[in-house]
C-alpha positions as CSV (number, residue, x, y, z in Angstrom):
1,X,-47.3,24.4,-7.5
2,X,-50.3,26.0,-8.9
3,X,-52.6,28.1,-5.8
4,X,-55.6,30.3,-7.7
5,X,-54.9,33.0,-9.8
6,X,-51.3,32.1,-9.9
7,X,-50.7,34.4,-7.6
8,X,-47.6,34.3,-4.8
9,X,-45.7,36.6,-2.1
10,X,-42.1,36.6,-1.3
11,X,-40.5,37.0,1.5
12,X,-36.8,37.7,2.2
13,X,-35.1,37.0,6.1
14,X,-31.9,38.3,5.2
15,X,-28.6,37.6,8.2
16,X,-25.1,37.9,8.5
17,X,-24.2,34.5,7.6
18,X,-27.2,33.2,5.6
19,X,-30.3,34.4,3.4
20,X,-33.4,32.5,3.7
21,X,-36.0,33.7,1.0
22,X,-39.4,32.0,1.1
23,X,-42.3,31.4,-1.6
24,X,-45.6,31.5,-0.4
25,X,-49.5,31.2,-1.8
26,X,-51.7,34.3,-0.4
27,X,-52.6,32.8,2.5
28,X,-49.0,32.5,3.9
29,X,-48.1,28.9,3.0
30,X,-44.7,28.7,1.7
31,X,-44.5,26.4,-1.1
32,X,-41.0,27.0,-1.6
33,X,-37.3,28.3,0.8
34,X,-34.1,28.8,-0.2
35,X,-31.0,29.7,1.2
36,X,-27.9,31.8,-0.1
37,X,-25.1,33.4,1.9
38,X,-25.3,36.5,4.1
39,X,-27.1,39.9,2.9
40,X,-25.6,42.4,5.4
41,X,-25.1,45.3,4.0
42,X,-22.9,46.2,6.7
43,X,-20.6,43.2,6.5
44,X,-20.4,42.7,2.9
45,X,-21.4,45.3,1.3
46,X,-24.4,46.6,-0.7
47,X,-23.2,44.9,-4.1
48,X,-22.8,41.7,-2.4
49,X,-25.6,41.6,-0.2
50,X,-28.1,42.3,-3.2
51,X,-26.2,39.8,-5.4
52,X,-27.3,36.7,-2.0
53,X,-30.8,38.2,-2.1
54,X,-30.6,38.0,-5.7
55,X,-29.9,34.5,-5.9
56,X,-32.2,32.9,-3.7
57,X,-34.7,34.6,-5.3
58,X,-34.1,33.6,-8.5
59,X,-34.2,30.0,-6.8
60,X,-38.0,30.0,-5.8
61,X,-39.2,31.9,-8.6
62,X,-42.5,29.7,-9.9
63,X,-41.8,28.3,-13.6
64,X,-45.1,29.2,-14.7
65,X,-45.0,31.7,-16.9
66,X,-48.6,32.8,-15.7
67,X,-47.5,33.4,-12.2
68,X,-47.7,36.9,-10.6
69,X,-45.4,38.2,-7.6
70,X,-47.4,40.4,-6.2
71,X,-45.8,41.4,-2.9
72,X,-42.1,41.3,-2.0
73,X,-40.5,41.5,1.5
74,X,-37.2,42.3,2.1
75,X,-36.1,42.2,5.5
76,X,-32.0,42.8,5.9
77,X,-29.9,43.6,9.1
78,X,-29.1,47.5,9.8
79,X,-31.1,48.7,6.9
80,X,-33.7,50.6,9.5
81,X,-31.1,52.1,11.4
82,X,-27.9,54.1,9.6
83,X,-28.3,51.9,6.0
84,X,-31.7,54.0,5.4
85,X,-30.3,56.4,3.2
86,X,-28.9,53.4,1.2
87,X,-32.2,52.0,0.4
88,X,-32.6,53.2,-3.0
89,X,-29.3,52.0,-4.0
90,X,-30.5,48.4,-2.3
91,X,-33.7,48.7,-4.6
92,X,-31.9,50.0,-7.6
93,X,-29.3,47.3,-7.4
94,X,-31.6,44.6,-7.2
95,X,-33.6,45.3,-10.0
96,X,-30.8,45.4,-12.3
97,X,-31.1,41.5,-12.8
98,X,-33.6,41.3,-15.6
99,X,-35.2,38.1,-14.5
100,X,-35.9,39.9,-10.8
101,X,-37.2,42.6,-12.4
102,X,-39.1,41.1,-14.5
103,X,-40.9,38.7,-12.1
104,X,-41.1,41.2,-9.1
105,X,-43.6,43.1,-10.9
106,X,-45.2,44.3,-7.5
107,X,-44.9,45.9,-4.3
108,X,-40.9,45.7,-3.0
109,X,-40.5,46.9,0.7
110,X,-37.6,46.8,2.2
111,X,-37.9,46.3,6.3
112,X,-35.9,45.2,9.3
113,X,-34.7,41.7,10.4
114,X,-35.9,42.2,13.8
115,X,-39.5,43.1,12.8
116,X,-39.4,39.5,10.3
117,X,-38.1,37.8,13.4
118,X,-40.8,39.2,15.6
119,X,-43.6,38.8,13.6
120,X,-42.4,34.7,13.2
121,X,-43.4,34.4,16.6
122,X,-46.2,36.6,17.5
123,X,-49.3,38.4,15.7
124,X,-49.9,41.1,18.4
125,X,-48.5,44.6,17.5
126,X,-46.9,45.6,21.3
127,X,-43.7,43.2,22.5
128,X,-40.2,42.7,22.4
129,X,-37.8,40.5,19.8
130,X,-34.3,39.4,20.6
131,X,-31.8,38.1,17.9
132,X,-29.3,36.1,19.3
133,X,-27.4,34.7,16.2
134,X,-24.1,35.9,14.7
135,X,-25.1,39.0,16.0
136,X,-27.1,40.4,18.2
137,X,-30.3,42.9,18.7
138,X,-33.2,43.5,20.9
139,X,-36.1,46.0,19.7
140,X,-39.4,46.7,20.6
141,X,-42.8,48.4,19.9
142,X,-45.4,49.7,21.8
143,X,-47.9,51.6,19.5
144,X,-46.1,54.6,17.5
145,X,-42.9,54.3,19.8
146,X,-40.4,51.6,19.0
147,X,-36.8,51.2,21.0
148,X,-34.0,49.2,19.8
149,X,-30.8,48.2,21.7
150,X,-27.6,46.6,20.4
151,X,-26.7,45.2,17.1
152,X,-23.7,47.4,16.2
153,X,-22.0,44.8,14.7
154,X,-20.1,41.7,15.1
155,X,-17.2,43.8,17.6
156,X,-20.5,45.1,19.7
157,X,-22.8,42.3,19.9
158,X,-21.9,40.7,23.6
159,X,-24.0,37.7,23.7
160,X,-23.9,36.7,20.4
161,X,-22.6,33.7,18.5
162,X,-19.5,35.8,17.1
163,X,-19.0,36.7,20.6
164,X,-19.1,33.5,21.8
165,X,-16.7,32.2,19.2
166,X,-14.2,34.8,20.2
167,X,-14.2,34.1,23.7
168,X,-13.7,30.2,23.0
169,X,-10.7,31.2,20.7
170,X,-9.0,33.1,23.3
171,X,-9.7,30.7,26.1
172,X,-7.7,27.6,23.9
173,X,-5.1,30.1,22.7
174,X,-4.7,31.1,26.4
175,X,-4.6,27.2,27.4
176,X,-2.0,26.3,25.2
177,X,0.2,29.0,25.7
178,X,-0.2,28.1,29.9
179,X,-1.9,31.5,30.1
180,X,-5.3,30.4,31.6
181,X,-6.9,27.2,32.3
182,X,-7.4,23.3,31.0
183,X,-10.0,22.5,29.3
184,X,-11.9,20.5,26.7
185,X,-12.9,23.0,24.3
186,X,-9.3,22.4,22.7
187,X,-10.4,18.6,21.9
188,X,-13.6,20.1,20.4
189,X,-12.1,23.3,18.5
190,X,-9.2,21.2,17.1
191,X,-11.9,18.4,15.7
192,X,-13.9,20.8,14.6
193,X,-10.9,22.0,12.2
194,X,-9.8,18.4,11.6
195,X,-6.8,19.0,13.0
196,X,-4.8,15.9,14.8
197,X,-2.2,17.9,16.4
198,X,-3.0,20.6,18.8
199,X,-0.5,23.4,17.1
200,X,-2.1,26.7,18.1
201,X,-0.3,27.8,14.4
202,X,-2.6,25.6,12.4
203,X,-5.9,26.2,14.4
204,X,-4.7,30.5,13.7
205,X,-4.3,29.4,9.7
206,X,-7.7,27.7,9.5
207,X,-9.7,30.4,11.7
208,X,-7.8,33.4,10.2
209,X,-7.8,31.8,6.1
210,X,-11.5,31.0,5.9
211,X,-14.6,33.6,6.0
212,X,-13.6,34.9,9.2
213,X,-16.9,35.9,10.7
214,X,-18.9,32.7,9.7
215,X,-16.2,30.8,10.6
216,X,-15.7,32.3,14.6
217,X,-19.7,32.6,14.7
218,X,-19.9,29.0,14.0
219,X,-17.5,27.9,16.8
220,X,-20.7,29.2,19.4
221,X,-22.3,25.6,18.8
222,X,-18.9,24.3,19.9
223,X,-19.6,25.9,23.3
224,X,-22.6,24.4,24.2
225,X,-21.1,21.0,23.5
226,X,-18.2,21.5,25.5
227,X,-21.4,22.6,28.2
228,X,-22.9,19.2,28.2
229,X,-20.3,17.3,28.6
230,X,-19.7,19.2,32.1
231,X,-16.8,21.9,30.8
232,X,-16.7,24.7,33.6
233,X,-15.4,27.3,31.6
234,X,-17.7,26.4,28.7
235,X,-20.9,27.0,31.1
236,X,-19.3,30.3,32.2
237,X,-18.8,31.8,28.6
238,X,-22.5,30.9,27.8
239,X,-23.9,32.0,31.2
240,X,-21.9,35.3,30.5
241,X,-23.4,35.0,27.0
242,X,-26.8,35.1,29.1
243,X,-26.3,37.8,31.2
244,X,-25.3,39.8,28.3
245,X,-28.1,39.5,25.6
246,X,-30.7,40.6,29.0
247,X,-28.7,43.6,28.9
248,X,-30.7,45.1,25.3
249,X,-33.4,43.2,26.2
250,X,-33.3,45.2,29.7
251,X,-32.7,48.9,28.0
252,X,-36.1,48.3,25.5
253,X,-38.3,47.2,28.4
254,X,-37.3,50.6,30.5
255,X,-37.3,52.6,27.8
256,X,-41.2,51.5,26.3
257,X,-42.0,51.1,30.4
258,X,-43.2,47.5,29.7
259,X,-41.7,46.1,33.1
260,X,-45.7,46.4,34.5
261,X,-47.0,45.1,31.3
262,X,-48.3,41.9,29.8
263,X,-45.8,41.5,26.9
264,X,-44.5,39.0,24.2
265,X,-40.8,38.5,23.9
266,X,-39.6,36.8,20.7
267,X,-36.6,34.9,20.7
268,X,-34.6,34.2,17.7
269,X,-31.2,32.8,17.2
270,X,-28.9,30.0,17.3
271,X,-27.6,31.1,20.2
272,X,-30.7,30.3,22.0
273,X,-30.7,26.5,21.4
274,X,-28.0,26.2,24.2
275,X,-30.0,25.8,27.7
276,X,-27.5,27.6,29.8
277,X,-28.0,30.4,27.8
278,X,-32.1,30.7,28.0
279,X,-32.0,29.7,31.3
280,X,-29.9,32.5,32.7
281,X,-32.0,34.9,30.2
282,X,-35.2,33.7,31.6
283,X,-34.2,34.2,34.5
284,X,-32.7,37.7,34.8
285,X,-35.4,39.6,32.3
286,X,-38.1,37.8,34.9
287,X,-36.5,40.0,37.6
288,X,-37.6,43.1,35.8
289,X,-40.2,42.2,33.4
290,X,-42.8,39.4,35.9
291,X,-45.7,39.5,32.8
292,X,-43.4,38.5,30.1
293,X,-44.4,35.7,27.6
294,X,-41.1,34.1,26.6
295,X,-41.9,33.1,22.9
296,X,-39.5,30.4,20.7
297,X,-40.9,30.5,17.2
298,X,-41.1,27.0,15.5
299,X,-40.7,28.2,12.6
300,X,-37.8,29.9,10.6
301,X,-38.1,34.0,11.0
302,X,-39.0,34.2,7.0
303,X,-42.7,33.3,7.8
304,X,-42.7,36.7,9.6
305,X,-41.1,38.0,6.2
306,X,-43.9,36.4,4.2
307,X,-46.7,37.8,6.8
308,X,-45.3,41.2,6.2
309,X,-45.4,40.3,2.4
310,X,-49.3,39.4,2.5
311,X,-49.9,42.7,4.7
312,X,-48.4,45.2,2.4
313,X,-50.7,43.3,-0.5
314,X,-53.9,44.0,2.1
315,X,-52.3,47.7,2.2
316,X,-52.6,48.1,-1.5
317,X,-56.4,46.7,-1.8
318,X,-57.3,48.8,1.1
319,X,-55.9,52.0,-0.8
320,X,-57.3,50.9,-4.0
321,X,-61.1,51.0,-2.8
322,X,-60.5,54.0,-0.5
């Protein structure tokens, strides 16, 4: 790992269940990812969340002693809308781990998710970005004027994996107290927890004595399987799960008036690999939206984090001979 100079970038995609932090050369190939647990400040906490950043930072660093950091970006959930003011304490938190400190000798910006999840899939300024992991958010820009919708949370974000988890837990509960209807997502939940007997008391223990969110969030993947193998109420949750994550997507295409326009819309999430779910999104935000450009990155969203990384570096040349 030596690239001219011995000069790097980092980049930070931080979630709500995982931290993916990213080591790249100056023209944006990563040499280096690692992965830590979540960095939502929301969830976890400031302390916490800087302590997962932290670490898989510290995991990528270059041994050469030589090498420089010259450009750091930090991309966590919330931290553009109501943790702004809590910044600061982000930045000052971080850089209380002398080895951080000491390598990260450059430019630190802190940004949004949703702007490293949109920038993974498109290079064009004007579009739209929808989330669709263990929470959920849709935001957009057009020029100065940006609009974001959803993402309040894992008890807000209809659509998402969380979501989705939830509704699975409460139709099996429902099933085996003869509440509501058969069906095979009890074989799938119960194996999923290793549990031979279907005793609602054990799958409660196991859901409720683990990391709660992860674990519920996780059970969305569960869904889709029960979908292939021809589970009726499987389908419906997801193509609820559908209808609901158009819903944000809907609100930032009024509000930035892109429903005439040529736009791209980035999708992102786990929640997206299930078919029944993009089909049903596809479909609805075509209704309102004809010239969208439905975008699946191939790559992981920290490649947007490292692109915003390189461009903050261009940022400081350009001042510097200004």
């Amino acid at each position: 790992m030596s690239p001219e100079n011995n000069n790097y970038v980092i980049g930070v995609d931080g979630g709500g269940t995982k931290t993916i932090v990213g080591l790249s050369d100056l023209n944006g190939r990563i040499l280096k990812t690692e992965k830590s647990g979540s960095s939502n400040p929301r969830n976890i906490g400031v302390k916490r969340a800087v302590e997962n950043v932290v670490k898989g930072i510290k995991s990528i660093l270059p041994k050469n002693k030589k090498a420089k950091i010259l450009s750091t970006f930090i991309g966590l959930p919330a931290v553009e809308e109501e943790l702004r003011p809590k910044i600061q304490e982000i930045q000052k938190e971080l850089l209380t781990e002398k080895r951080i400190s000491k390598a990260i000798r450059g430019k630190v910006v802190f940004g949004s998710d949703q702007l490293i999840a949109f920038k993974s899939g498109t290079d064009k300024k004007e579009g739209i970005v929808l989330i669709a992991g263990t929470g959920c958010v849709a935001h957009g820009w057009d020029g100065k004027r940006e609009y974001k919708a959803s993402g309040w949370g894992w008890l807000a974000d209809e659509g998402s994996a969380f979501w989705i988890g939830q509704k699975i837990l409460q139709a099996v509960l429902k099933s085996l107290d003869g509440r509501g209807p058969k069906t095979s997502l009890k074989s799938f939940i119960f194996h999923r927890f290793r549990l031979k007997a279907q005793n609602p008391n054990l799958l409660n223990q196991k859901v409720y004595s683990q990391n709660f969110i992860e674990v519920v969030a996780s059970l969305s993947s569960i869904c889709n399987l029960a979908d292939k193998k021809g589970d009726k109420l499987a389908k419906d949750i997801l193509i609820e799960a559908g209808k609901e994550l158009t819903l944000p997507i809907k609100a930032v295409v009024k509000k930035l008036n892109f429903s005439k326009e040529k736009f791209p819309l980035v999708l992102v999430g786990g929640v997206l690999k299930s078919n029944t779910v993009l089909k049903t999104l596809k479909k609805e935000i075509k209704k309102v939206a004809p010239g969208v450009e439905f975008i699946i990155p191939k790559k992981e969203p920290v490649v947007g984090a490292v692109k915003l990384a390189i461009e903050e570096l261009k940022i400081l040349k350009y001042a510097a001979f200004s």
